[in-house]
Structure formats: C-alpha cells, structure tokens
C-alpha positions as a Markdown table, in Angstrom:
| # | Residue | x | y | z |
|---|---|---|---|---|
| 1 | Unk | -13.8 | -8.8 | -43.2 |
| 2 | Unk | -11.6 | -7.2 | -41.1 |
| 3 | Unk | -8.4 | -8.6 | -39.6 |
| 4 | Unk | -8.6 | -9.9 | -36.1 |
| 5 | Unk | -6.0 | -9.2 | -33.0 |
| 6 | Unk | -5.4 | -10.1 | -30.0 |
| 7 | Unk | -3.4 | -7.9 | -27.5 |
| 8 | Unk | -0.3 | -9.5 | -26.2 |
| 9 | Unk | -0.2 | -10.5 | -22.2 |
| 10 | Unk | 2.6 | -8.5 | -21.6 |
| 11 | Unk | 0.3 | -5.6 | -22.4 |
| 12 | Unk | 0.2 | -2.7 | -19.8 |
| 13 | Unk | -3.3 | -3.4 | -19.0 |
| 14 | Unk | -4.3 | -6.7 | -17.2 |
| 15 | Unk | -6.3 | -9.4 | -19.0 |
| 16 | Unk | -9.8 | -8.5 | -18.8 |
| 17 | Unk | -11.3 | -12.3 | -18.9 |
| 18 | Unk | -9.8 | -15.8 | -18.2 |
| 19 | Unk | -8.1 | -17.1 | -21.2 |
| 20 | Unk | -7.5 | -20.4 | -22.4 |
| 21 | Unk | -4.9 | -21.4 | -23.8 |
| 22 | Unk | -5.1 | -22.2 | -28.1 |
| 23 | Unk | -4.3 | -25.9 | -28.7 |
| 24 | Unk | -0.4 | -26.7 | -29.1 |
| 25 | Unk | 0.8 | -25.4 | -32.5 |
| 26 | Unk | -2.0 | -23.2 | -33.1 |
| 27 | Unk | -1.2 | -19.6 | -33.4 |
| 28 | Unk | -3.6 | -16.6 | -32.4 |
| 29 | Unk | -3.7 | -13.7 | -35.1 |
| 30 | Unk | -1.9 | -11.1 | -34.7 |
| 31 | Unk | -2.0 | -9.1 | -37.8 |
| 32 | Unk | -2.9 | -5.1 | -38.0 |
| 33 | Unk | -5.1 | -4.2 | -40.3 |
| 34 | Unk | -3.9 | -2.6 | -43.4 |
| 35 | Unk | -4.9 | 0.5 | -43.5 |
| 36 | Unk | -8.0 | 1.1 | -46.5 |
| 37 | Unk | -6.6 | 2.9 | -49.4 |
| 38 | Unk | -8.7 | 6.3 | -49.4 |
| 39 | Unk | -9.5 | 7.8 | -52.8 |
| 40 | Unk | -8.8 | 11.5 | -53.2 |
| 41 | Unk | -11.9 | 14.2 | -53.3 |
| 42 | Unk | -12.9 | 15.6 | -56.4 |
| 43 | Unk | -15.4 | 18.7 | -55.1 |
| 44 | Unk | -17.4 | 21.0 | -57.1 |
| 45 | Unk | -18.8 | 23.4 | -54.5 |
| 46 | Unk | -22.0 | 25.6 | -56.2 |
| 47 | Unk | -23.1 | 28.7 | -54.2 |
| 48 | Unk | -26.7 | 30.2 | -55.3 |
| 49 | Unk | -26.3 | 33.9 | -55.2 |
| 50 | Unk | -29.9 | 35.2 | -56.3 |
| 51 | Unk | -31.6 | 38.2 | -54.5 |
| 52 | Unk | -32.8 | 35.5 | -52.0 |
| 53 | Unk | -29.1 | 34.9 | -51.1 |
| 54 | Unk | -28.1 | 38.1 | -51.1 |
| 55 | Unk | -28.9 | 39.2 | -47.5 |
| 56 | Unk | -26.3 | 36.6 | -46.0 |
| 57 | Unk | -23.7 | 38.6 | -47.7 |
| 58 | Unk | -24.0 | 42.1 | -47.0 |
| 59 | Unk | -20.5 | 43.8 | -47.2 |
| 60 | Unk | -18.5 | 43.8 | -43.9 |
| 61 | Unk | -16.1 | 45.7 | -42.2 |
| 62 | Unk | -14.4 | 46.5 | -38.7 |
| 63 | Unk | -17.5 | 47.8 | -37.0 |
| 64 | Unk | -19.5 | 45.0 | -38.7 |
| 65 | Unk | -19.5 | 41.1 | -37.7 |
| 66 | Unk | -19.8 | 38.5 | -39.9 |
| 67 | Unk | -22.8 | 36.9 | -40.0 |
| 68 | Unk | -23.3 | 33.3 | -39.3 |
| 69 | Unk | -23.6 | 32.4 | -43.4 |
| 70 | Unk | -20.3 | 34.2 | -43.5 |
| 71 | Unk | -18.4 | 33.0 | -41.3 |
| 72 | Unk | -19.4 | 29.3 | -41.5 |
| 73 | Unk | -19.1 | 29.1 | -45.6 |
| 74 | Unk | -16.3 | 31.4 | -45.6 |
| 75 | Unk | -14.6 | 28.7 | -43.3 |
| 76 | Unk | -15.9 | 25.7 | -45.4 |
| 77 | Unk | -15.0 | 26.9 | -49.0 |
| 78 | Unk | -11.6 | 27.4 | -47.7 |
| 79 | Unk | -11.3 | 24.4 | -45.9 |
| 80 | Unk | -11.9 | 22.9 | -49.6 |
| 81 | Unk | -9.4 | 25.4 | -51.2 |
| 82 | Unk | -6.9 | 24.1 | -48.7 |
| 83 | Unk | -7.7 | 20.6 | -47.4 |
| 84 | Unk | -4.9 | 17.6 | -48.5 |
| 85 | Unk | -8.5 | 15.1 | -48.6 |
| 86 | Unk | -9.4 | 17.2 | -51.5 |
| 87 | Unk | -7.1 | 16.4 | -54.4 |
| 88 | Unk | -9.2 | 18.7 | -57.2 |
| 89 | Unk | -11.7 | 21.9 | -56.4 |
| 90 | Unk | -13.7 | 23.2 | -58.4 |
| 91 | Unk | -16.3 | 26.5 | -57.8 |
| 92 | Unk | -19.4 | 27.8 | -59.6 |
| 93 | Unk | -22.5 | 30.4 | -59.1 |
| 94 | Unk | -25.7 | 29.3 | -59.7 |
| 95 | Unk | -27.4 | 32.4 | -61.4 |
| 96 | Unk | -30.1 | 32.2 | -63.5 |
| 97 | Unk | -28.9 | 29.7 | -66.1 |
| 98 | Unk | -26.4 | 27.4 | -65.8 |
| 99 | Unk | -23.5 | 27.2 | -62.9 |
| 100 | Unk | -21.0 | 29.6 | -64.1 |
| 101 | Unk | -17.6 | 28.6 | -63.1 |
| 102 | Unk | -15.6 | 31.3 | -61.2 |
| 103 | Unk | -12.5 | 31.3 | -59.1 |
| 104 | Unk | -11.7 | 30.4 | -55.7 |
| 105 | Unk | -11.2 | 33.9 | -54.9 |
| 106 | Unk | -14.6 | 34.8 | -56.8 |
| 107 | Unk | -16.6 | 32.9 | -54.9 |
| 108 | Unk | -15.0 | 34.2 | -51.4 |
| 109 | Unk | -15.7 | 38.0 | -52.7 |
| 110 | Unk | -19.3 | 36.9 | -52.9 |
| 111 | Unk | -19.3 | 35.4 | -49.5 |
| 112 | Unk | -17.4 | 38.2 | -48.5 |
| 113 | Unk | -20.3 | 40.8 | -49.5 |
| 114 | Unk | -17.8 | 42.0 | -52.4 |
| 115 | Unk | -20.2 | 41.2 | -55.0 |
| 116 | Unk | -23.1 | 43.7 | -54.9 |
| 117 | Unk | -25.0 | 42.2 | -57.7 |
| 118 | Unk | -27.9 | 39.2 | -57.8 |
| 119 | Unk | -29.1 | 36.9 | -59.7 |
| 120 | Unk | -33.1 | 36.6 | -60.0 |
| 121 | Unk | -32.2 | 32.6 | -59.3 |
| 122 | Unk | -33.3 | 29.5 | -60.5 |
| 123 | Unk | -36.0 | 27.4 | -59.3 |
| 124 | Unk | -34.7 | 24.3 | -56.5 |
| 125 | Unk | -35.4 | 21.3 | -58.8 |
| 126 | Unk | -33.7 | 23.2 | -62.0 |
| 127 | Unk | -30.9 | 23.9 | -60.2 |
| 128 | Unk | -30.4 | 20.7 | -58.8 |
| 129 | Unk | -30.7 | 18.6 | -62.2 |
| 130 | Unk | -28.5 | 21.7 | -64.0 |
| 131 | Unk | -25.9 | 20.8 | -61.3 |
| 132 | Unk | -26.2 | 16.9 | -61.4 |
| 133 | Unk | -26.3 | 16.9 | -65.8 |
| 134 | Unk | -23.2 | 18.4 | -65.6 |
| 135 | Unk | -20.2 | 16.6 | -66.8 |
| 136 | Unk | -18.6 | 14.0 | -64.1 |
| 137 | Unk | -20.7 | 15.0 | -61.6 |
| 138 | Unk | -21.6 | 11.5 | -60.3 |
| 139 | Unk | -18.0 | 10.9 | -60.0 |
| 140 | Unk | -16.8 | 13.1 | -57.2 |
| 141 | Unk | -18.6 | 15.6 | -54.7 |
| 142 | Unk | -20.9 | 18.7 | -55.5 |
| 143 | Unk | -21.5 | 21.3 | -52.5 |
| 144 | Unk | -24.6 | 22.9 | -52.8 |
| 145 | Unk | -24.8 | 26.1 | -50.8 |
| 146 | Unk | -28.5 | 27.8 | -51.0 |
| 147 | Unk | -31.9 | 28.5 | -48.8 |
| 148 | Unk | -33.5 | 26.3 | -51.5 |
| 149 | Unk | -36.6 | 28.5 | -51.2 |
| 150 | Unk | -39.4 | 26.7 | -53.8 |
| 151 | Unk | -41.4 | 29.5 | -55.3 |
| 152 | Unk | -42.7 | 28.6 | -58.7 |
| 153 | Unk | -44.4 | 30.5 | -60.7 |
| 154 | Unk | -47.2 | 27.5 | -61.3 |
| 155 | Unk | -49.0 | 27.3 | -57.8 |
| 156 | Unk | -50.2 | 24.1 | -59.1 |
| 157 | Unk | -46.5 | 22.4 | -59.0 |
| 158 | Unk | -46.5 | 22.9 | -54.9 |
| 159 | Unk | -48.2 | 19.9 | -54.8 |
| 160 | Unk | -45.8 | 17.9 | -56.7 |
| 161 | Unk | -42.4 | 19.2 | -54.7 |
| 162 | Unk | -41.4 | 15.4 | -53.8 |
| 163 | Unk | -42.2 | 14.1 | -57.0 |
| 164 | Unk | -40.1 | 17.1 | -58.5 |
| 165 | Unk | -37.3 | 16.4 | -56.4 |
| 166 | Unk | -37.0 | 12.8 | -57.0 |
| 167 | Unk | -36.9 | 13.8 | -61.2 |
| 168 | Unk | -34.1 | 16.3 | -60.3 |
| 169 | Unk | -31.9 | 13.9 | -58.8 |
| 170 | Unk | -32.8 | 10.8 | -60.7 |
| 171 | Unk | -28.8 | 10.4 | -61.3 |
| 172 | Unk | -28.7 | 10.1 | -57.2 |
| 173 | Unk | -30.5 | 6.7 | -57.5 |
| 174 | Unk | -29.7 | 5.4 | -60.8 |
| 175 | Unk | -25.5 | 6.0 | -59.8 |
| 176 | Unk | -26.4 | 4.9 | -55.8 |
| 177 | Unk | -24.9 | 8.2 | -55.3 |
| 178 | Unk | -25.6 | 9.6 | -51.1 |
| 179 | Unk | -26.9 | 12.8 | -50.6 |
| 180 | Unk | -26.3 | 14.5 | -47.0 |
| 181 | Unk | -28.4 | 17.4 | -45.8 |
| 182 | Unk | -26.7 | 20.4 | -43.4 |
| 183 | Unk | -29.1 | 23.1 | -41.9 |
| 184 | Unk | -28.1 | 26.2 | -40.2 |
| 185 | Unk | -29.7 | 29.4 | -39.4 |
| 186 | Unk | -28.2 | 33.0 | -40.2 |
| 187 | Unk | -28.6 | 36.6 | -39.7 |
| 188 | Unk | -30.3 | 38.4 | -43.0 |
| 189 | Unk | -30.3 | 42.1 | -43.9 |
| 190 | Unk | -32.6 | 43.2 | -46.7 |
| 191 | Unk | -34.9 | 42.1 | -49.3 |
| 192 | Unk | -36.4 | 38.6 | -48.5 |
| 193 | Unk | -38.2 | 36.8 | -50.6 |
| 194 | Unk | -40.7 | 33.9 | -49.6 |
| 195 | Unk | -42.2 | 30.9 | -51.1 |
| 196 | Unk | -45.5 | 31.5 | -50.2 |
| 197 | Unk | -46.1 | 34.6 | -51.8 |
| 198 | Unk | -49.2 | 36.9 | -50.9 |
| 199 | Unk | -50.0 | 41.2 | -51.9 |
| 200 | Unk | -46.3 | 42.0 | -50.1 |
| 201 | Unk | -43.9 | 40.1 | -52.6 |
| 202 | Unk | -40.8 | 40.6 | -50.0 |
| 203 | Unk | -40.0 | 42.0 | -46.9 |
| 204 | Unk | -36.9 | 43.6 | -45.6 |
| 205 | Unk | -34.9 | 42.1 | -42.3 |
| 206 | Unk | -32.6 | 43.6 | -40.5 |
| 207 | Unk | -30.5 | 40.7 | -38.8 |
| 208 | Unk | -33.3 | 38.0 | -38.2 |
| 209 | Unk | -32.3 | 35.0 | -39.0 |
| 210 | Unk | -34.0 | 32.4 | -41.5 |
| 211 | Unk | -32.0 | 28.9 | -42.4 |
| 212 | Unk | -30.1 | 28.2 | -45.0 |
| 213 | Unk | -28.7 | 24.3 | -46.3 |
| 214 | Unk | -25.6 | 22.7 | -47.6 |
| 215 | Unk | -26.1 | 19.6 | -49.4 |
| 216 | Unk | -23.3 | 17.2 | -50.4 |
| 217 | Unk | -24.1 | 14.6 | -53.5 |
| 218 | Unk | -21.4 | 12.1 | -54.6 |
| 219 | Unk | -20.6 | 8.5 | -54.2 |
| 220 | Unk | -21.2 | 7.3 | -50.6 |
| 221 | Unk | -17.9 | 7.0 | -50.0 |
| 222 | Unk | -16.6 | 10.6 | -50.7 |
| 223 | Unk | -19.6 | 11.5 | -48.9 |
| 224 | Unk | -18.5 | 10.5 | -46.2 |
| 225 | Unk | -15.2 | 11.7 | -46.1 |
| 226 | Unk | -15.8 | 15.1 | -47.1 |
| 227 | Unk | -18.6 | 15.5 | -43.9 |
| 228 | Unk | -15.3 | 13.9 | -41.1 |
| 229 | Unk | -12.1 | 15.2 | -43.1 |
| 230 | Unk | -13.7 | 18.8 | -45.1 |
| 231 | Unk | -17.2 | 20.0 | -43.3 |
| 232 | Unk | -15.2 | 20.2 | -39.6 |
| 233 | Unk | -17.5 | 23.1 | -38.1 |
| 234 | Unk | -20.7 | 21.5 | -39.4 |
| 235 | Unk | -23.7 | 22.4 | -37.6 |
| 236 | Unk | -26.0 | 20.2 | -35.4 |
| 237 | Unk | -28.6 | 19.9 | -38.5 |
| 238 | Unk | -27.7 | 16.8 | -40.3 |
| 239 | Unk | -29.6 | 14.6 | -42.5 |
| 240 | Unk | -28.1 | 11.9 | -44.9 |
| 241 | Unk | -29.5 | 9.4 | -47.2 |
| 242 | Unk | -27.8 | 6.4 | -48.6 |
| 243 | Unk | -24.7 | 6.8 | -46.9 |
| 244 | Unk | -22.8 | 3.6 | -46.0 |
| 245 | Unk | -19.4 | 2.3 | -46.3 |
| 246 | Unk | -16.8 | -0.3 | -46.7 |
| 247 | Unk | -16.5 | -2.8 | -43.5 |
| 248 | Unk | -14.0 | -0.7 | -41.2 |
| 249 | Unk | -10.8 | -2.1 | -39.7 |
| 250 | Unk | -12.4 | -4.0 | -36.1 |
| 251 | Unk | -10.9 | -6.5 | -34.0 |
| 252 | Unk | -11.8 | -8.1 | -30.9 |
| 253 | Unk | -9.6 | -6.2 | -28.2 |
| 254 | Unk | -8.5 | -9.1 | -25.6 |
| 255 | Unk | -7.8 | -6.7 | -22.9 |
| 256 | Unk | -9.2 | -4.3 | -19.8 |
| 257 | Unk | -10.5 | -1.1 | -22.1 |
| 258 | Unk | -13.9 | -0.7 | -20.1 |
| 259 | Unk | -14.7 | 2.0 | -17.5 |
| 260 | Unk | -14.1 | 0.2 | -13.7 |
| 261 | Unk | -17.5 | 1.3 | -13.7 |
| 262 | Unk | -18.3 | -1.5 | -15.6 |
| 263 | Unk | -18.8 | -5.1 | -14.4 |
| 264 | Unk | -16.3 | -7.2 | -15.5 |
| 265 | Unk | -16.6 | -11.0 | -17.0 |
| 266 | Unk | -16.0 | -14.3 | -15.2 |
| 267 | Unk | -16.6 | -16.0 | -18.9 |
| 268 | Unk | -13.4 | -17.5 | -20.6 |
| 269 | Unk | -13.0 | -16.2 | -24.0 |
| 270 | Unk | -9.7 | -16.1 | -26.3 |
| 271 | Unk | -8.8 | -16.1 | -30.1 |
| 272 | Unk | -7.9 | -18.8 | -32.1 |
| 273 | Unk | -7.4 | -18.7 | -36.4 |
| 274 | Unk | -9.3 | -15.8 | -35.9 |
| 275 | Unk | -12.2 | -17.4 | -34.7 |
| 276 | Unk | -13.6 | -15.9 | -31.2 |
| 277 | Unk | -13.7 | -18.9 | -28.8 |
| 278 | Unk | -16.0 | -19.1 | -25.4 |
| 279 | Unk | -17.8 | -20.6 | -23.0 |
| 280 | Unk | -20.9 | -18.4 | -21.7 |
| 281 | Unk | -22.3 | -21.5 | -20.1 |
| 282 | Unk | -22.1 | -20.4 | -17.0 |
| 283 | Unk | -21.4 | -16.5 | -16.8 |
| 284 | Unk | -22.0 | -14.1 | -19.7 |
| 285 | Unk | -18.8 | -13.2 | -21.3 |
| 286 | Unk | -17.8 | -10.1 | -22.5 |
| 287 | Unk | -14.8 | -8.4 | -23.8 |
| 288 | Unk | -14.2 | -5.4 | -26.1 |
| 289 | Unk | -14.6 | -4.6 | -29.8 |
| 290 | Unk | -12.3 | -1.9 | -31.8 |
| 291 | Unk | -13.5 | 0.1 | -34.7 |
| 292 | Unk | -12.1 | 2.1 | -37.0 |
| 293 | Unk | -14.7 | 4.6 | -37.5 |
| 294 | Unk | -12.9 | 7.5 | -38.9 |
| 295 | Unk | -14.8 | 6.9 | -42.3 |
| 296 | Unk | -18.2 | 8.4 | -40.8 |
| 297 | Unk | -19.3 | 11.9 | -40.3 |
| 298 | Unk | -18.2 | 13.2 | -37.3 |
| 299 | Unk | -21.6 | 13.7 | -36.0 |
| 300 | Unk | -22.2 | 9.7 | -36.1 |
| 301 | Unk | -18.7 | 9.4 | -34.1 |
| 302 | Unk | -19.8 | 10.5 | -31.4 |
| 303 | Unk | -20.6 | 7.9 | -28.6 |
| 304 | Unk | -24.0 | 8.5 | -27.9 |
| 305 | Unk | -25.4 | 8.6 | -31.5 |
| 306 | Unk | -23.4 | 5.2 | -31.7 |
| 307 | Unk | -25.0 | 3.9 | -28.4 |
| 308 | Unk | -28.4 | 4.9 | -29.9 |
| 309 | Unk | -27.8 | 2.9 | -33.1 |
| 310 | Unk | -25.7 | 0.1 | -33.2 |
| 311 | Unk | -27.0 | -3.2 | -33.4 |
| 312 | Unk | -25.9 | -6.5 | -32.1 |
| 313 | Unk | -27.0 | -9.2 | -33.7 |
| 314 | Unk | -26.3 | -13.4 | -32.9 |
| 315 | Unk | -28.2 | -16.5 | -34.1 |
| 316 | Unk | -28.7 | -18.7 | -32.1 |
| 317 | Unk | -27.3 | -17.1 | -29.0 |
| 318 | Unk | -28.2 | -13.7 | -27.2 |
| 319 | Unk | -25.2 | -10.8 | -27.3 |
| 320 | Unk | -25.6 | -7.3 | -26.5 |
| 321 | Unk | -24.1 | -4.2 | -26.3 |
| 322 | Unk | -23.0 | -3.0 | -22.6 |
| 323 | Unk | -24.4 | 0.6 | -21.9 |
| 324 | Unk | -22.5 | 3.5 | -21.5 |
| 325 | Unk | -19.5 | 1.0 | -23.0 |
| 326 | Unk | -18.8 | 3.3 | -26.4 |
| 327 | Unk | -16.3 | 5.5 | -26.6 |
| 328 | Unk | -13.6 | 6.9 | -28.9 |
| 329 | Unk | -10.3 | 5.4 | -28.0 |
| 330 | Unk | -7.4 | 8.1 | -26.7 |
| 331 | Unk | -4.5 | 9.7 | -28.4 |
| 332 | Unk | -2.5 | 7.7 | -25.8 |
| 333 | Unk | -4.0 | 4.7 | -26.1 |
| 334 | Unk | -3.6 | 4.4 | -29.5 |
| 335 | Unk | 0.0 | 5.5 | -29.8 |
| 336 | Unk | 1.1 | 3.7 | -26.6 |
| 337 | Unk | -0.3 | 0.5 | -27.9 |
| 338 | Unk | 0.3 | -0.3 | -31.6 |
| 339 | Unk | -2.3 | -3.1 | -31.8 |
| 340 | Unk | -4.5 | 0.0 | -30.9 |
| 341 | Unk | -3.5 | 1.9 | -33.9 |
| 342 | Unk | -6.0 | 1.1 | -36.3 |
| 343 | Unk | -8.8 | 1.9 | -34.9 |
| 344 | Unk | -10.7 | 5.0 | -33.8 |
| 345 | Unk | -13.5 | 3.7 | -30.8 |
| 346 | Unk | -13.9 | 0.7 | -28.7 |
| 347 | Unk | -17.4 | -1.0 | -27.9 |
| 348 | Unk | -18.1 | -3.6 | -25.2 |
| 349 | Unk | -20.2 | -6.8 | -26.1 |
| 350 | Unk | -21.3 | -9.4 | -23.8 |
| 351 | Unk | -22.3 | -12.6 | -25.0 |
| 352 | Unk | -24.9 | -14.8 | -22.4 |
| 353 | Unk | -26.2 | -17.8 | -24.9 |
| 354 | Unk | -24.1 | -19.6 | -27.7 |
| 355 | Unk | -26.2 | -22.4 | -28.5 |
| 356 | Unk | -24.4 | -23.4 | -31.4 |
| 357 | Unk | -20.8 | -25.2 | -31.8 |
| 358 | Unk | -20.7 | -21.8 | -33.7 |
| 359 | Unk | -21.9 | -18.4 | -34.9 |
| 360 | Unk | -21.3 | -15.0 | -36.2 |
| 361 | Unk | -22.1 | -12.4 | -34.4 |
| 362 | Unk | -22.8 | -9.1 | -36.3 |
| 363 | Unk | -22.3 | -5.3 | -35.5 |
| 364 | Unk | -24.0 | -2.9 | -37.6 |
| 365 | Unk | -25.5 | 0.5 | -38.1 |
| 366 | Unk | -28.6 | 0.9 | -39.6 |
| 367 | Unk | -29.3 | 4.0 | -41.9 |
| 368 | Unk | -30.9 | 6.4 | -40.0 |
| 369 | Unk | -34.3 | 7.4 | -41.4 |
| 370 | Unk | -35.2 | 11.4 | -41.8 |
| 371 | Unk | -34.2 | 13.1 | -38.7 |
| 372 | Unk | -36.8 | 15.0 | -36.5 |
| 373 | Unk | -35.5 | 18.4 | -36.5 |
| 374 | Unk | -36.6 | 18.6 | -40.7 |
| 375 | Unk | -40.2 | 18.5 | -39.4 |
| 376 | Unk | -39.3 | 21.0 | -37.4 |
| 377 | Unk | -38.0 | 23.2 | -39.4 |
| 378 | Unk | -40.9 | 23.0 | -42.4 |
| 379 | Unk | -43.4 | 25.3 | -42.8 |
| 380 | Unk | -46.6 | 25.7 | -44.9 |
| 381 | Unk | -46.4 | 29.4 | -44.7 |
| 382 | Unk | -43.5 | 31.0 | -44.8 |
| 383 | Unk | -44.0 | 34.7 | -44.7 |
| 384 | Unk | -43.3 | 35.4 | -41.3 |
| 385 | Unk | -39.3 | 34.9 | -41.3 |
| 386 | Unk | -38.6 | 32.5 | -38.7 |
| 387 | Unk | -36.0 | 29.4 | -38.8 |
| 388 | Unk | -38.4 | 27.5 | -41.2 |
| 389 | Unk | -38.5 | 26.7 | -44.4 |
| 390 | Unk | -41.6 | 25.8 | -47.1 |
| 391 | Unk | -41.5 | 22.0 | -47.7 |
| 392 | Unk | -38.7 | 21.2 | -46.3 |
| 393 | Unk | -40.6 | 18.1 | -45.8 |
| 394 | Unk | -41.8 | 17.8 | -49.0 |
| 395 | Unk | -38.1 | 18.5 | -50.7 |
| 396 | Unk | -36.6 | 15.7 | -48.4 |
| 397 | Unk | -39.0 | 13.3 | -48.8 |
| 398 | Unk | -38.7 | 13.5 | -52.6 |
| 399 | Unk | -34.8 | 12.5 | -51.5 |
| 400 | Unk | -35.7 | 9.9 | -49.4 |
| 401 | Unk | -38.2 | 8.4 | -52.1 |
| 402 | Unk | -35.5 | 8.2 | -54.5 |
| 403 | Unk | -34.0 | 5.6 | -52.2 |
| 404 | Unk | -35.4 | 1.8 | -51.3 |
| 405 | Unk | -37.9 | 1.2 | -49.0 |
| 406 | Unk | -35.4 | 0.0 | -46.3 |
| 407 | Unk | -32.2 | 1.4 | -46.0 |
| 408 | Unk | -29.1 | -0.6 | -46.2 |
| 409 | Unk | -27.2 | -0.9 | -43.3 |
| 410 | Unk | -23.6 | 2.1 | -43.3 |
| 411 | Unk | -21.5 | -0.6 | -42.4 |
| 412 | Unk | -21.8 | -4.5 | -40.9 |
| 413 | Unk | -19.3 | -6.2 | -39.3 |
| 414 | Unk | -19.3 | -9.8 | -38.5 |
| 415 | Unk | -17.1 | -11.9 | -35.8 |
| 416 | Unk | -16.7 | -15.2 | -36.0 |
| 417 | Unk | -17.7 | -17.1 | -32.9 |
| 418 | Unk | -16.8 | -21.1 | -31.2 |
| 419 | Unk | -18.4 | -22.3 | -28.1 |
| 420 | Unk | -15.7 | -23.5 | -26.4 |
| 421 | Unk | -17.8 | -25.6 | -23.3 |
C-alpha cells in the first residue's frame, strides 16, 4: 500500500477540517513515498505497408501537406527513436511473409512516401500471430501500425473473425499481456482496397479519408507507459484491454486542496500510525486524497474520465466521491509543497457513516469495457469509403474474449479508517 502523509500545520494553506490531536507519544506519518522503480521500454514498432497502406503514403513535397497518417506516425515512430522511456527500438515491415526488420530511417522513408513499392499484405490474424511468435515479444511492446482491413480469400472465415482473433493472440491471454487499441482517420490517394469485395475489386480516392489503427501489445505495465510517456499526440479513439497497474503512490492530503466552490467539512478527521481517524457522527467528513497517476494513459488522466469511473468503496459505512472534486494537481503546488511531490491529481472523499470501530475504505478504477465509438466505427459493408471499418466489432471482441468475463480493476487503493467518536 502506499505510504500515508499528512501535511504539516505550518503549511501555506489552512487546515481544511478540525483536527485532533494523536495521543501523547504517538507520531503521525510523515514519510514520502518512494518513488516506483520504472522498468525501461523495449518497443518493436511493425508498420504494414501492402497496397492497402499505400495511399497514406503518397510522396510529399512543398506544395503537398502531409496527410494525417503522415504526420501523426511520422511523429510517433520518432518519438520512439528518440524518447529516454524507451531504452531499446526495434522496426519491421510487415509484407507478405514475415516482419522484415529494417532501419529507423527505412521505416520513416516509407512513411515519408519514399518507398514507392507495396506489398500484396498479409491477412489481420496472420499478421498478428507472425508478430506475437516472434522471439521476446511478450516481453516488451510491439506497435502495430495498419487499417487491419480482413479480406480473406474464404468468405466462409467472416463468420469466425472473433474466434480468429482470439487464436492470433492466444500469447495475449496465456502471458496476461494488455492490448490497447488507437483509431484515427486519414486522407487516402489511390488504389483502395475493401473487405467486402463485389465486381469493382478497388476503387481509387483522392484525399477521402478512411481510418486506420495502432495497436500496442506488451505487459500491462509497459502498456501503460508507452500510451502517457511515448504515444503523446494520440487521438481521441482509444480502447484498451487488460490494462492495470501496480497500487500508485496516494496519501490522504490533510489540508484545503478543494475549489471554495466546494462545501467544506465540520467533521474532525486526522492521522495516526497511518490509520485515518474520524468522527462522522454528527457531520460528514471529508478531506482530500492524492494520487500518483502518472502511470495511466493520458487519456484516463484527465478529470472527467476519472470522475466518470472511480469508485468508492466502504463497508460498513457510506463514503463518496465529491463532484466536480478531481483534478490534476499544479506545477506549483507540487514544487511549492514537497509532501505534494509524489503525486500527480487530488480527489475529494467525504465519509457520512463509519459504523465500525474500523474500516478500509477503497478507491479503484474499474477496467473499462469496449468503448462506444468501435460500434461506431464498424461496418458490414465497406465499399463506400467512409471512416468505418469491416468488423471492427468482430476483431475487438475476439480481443475482449481473450480476457475474463469481469475485468480486474487498473489499480485499487485502500485507506485504512478509525472511528474516532
């Protein structure tokens, strides 16, 4: 568990509740967390560069902009070239046989439009397993770039595209590896080729766009780490499955961190051995929780995805989280106040029943299930280019089936608790 602190009274900030004093001779904790030794990245990033791919790409130049593909993958290969997270990088084409390993600078001619020549491509589930058989690649992080467009040949193997999936990536649920899901949408030029084929095999495009994904497969951990430290520009489209991490640095924060908005507590709450004592006898009590949330993805930072799915959690009492009471906690705050350092956002709990002489209270986040925009961007037919892709659906619910049932929580922490009436 996390360390517990409490903020000194000579702290810039006044007390936030009324505090009683610990016993004589006890003493309140006052230790800061150690910081969580991170391991480095190991990154295998695998672009697809088939004649599907191929209209990302074309070749630029001063009177031609980038398209989105460009500009975003350019950005996040490079970021991996040059990022101190990632301690080894290694790249690779998927072509029609196995990922052939290439430079860094390669791979940037490619994304570049340098590269003229395609690949026919290999099939979603082929490529996957290929990239997941190869050697160590359950120990670190493989980047798959692709519009995993799911054509076969068989028109009978449509109907098995989860079950497909889930034999792909069998290592993803026999190593507990997490799998995170980006989606973005780019301007195409030339031959494209749908899943759904009918008499017209391809059409040409001239700067529609059609979507295109970046998946990230590794240990939860590195997961992680790569989406907040590596994948900075990535776009709102995010799925992940069995991500979750070690309990972050938290510590109840004994001081006035709240918006005046806010109302404050009348309840008497201090810390003692680390325990959280009060008395919510009479008025609810409530005072402020730090996090260290720097390990997430930077899209589950943010405030109101935290709002929307945190958890609060107390037997035999009733504690809940204060609306509108999440937020990240300031350069300033955190370097003005060194018991602030360790952590990244603040949350405010109120506690109305203990009925206990104690209890733990517990903050979690659940998993997230499969996100609402992959529905929306699945299609059945995809011959009209549109930002849509042929079971999408299908693909990720062949990921999510290679998980459990329910989800185990991305972190849990829990707070020791005293009524003190």
């Amino acid at each position: 568990m996390g360390s517990l602190s409490l903020l000194a009274a000579c702290n810039s900030e006044p007390a936030e509740t009324t505090t009683s004093k610990p016993a004589k001779g006890a003493k309140a904790a006052t230790e800061t967390p150690a910081a969580a030794e991170v391991a480095p990245l190991h990154v295998s990033v695998f672009l697809e560069y088939s004649g599907g791919m191929k209209g990302f790409v074309p070749r630029g130049g001063a009177d031609k902009p980038a398209t989105e593909f460009q500009k975003r993958i350019g950005a996040l290969i490079t970021e991996t070239q040059v990022s101190g997270a990632v301690a080894e990088r290694k790249y690779y084409l998927c072509e029609n046989a196995a990922p052939r390993p290439v430079k860094f600078e390669q791979l940037r001619d490619v994304v570049q439009g340098e590269v003229s020549q395609a690949a026919l491509g290999t099939e979603l589930p082929q490529m996957l397993e290929g990239i997941l058989s190869m050697p160590q690649a359950t120990q670190g992080v493989s980047v798959v770039i692709s519009d995993f467009i799911y054509g076969p040949a068989r028109k009978s193997d449509f109907s098995q595209l989860p079950n497909l999936i889930r034999t792909a990536i069998a290592p993803v649920s026999r190593q507990q590896l997490a799998v995170a899901v980006f989606g973005e949408t780019s301007r195409f030029y030339g031959s494209y080729f749908p899943a759904v084929k009918t008499p017209v095999q391809k059409r040409t495009l001239n700067g529609e766009k059609v979507p295109y994904y970046v998946w990230v497969i590794g240990p939860p951990a590195q997961v992680a780490r790569y989406a907040a430290e590596v994948f900075r520009n990535a776009p709102a489209q995010q799925a992940f499955f069995g991500l979750k991490t070690n309990t972050p640095a938290f510590a109840p924060l004994l001081t006035k961190l709240t918006d005046p908005k806010l109302k404050s507590s009348g309840g008497t709450v201090y810390e003692q051995n680390q325990v959280v004592n009060l008395d919510a006898s009479s008025d609810p009590v409530e005072f402020s929780l730090g996090l260290n949330l720097a390990g997430l993805p930077a899209a589950w930072q943010q405030p109101a995805f935290l709002a929307q799915h945190l958890q609060v959690r107390l037997p035999n009492g009733q504690a809940s989280l204060l609306p509108n009471s999440v937020r990240p906690l300031t350069d300033e705050e955190q370097s003005g106040q060194p018991v602030l350092a360790p952590y990244t956002h603040v949350v405010r709990l109120r506690v109305s029943k203990l009925a206990a002489p104690t209890a733990t209270l517990t903050v979690s986040l659940p998993a997230p299930e499969t996100p609402d925009w992959v529905s929306a961007w699945s299609t059945t037919n995809d011959n009209t280019p549109a930002p849509r892709t042929f079971g999408l659906d299908q693909i990720l619910a062949g990921v999510r089936q290679s998980y459990p049932t329910a989800l185990p929580p991305v972190f849990t922490v829990q707070l020791p608790l005293k009524n003190d009436k």
